[in-house]
Residue frames as qw, qx, qy, qz and C-alpha x, y, z in Angstrom:
[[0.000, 0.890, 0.456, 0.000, 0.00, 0.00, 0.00],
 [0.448, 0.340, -0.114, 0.819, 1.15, 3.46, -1.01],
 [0.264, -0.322, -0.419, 0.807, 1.90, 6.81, 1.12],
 [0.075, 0.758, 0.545, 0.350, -0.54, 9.27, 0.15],
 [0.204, -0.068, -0.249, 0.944, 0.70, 13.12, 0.89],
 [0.062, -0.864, -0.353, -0.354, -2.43, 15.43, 1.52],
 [0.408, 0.026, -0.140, 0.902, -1.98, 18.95, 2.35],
 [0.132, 0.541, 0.723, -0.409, -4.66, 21.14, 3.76],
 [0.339, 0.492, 0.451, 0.663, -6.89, 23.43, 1.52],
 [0.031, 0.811, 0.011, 0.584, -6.83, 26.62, 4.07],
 [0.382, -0.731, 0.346, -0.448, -6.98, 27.11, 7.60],
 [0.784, 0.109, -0.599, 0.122, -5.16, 23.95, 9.43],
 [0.755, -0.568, 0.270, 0.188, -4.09, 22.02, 13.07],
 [0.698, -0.537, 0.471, 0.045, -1.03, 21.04, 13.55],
 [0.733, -0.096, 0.660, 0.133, -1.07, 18.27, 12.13],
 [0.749, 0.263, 0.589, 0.152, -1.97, 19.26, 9.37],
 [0.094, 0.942, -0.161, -0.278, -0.92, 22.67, 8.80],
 [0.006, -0.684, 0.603, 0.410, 2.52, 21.69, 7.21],
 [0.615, 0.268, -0.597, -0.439, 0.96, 18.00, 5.42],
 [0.499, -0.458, 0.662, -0.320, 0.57, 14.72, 6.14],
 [0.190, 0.308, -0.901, -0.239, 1.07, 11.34, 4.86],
 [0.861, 0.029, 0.258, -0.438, -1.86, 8.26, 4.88],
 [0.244, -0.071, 0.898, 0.359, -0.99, 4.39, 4.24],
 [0.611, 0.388, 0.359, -0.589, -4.11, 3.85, 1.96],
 [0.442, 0.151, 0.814, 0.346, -4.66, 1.27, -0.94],
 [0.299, -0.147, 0.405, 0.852, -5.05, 2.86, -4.33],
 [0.220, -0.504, -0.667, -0.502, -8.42, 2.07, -5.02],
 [0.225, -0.535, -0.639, 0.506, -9.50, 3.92, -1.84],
 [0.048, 0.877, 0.169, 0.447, -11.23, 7.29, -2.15],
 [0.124, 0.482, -0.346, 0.795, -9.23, 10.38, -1.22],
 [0.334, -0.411, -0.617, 0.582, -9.60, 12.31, 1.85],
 [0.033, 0.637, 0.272, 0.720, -11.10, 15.27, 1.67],
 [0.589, -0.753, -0.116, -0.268, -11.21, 16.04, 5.65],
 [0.138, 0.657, -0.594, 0.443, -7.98, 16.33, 8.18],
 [0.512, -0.139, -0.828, 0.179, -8.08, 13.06, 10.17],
 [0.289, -0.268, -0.570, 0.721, -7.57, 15.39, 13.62],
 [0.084, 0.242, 0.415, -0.873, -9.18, 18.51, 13.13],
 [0.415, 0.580, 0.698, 0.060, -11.94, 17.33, 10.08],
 [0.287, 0.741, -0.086, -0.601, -11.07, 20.94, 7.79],
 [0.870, 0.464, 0.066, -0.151, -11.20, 20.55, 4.47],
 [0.426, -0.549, 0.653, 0.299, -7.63, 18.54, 2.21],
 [0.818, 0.495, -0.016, -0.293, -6.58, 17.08, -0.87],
 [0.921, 0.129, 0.249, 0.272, -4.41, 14.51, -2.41],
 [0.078, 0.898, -0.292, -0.320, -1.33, 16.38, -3.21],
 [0.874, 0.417, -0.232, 0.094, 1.41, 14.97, -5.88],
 [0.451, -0.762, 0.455, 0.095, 4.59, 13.96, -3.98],
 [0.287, 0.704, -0.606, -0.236, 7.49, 12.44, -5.44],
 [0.915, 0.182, -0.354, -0.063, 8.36, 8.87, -6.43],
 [0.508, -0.419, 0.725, 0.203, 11.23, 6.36, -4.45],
 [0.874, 0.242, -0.112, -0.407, 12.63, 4.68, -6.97],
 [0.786, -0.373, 0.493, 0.009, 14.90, 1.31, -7.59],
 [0.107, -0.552, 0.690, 0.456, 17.18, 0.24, -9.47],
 [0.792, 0.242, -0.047, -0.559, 15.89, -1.24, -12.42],
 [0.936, -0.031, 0.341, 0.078, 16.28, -5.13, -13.05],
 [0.816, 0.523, -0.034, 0.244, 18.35, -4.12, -16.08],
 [0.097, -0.795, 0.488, -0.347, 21.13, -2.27, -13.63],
 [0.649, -0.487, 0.525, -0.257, 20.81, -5.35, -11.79],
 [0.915, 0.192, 0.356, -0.017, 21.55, -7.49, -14.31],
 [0.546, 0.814, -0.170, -0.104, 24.05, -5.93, -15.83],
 [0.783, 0.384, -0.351, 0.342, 27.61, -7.72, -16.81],
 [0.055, 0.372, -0.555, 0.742, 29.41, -5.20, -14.05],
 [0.592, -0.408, 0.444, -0.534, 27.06, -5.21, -11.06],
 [0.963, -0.150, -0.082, -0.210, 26.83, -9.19, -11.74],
 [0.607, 0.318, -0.498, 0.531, 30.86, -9.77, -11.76],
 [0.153, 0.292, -0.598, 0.730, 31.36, -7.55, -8.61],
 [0.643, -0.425, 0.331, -0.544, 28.86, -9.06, -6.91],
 [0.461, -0.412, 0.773, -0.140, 30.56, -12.57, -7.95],
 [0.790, 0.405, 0.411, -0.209, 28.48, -14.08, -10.46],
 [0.135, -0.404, 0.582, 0.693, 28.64, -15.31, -14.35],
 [0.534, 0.605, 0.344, -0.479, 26.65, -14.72, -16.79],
 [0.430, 0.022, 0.691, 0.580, 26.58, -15.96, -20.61],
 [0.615, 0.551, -0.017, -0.564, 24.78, -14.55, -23.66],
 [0.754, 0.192, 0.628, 0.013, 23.52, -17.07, -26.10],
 [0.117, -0.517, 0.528, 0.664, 25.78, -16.59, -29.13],
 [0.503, 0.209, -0.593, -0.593, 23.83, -19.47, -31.79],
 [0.875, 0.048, -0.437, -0.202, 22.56, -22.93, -31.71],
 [0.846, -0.491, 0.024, 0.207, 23.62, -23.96, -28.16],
 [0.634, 0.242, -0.216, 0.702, 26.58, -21.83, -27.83],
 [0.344, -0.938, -0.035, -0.032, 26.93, -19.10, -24.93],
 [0.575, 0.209, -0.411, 0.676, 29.89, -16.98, -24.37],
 [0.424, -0.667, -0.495, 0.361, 30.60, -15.40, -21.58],
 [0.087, 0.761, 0.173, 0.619, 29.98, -11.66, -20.96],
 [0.076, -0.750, 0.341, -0.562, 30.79, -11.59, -17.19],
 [0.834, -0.417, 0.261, -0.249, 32.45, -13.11, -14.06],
 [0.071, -0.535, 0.838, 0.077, 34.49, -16.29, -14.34],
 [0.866, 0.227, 0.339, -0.289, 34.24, -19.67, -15.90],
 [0.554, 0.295, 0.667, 0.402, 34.95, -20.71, -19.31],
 [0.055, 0.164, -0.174, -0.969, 34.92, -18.37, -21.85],
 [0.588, 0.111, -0.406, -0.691, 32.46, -19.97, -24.34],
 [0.492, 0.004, 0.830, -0.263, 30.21, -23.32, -23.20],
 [0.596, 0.163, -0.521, -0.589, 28.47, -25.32, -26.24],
 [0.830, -0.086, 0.430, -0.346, 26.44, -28.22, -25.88],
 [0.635, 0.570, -0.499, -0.150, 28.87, -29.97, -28.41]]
């Protein structure tokens, strides 16, 4: 479930006077009321975390220096290698 920033839409508590964060599952309807003091709020856009994408993680470098080896399929059951140790080139010959 994501964080949800709301941010009030005039007068404000506390709490909510500088924003405030909700766990809430996507399909939920907004808020439209300050939990604490019930003035009015809205869904505000807040910025993304993101992660490293699978292809960073997969990539020749991050897989060597983390120890691995990794082939790429060259033809007809042949793979050479592209990172790590091993053999250079494995075939099913």
């Amino acid at each position: 479930m994501p964080l949800h920033k709301y941010e009030p839409d005039g007068d404000s508590c506390p709490y909510c006077q500088k924003g405030f964060e909700v766990l809430q599952r996507l399909h939920d309807a907004p808020l439209t009321q300050c939990p604490e003091c019930g003035k009015p709020c809205h869904r505000a856009i807040s910025t993304v975390a993101t992660i490293r994408s699978e292809r960073d993680l997969l990539s020749p470098k991050n897989l060597e220096r983390h120890g691995f080896t990794q082939y790429k399929r060259t033809g007809d059951g042949k793979y050479e290698k592209t990172a790590g140790g091993g053999p250079r080139t494995i075939s099913s010959d």
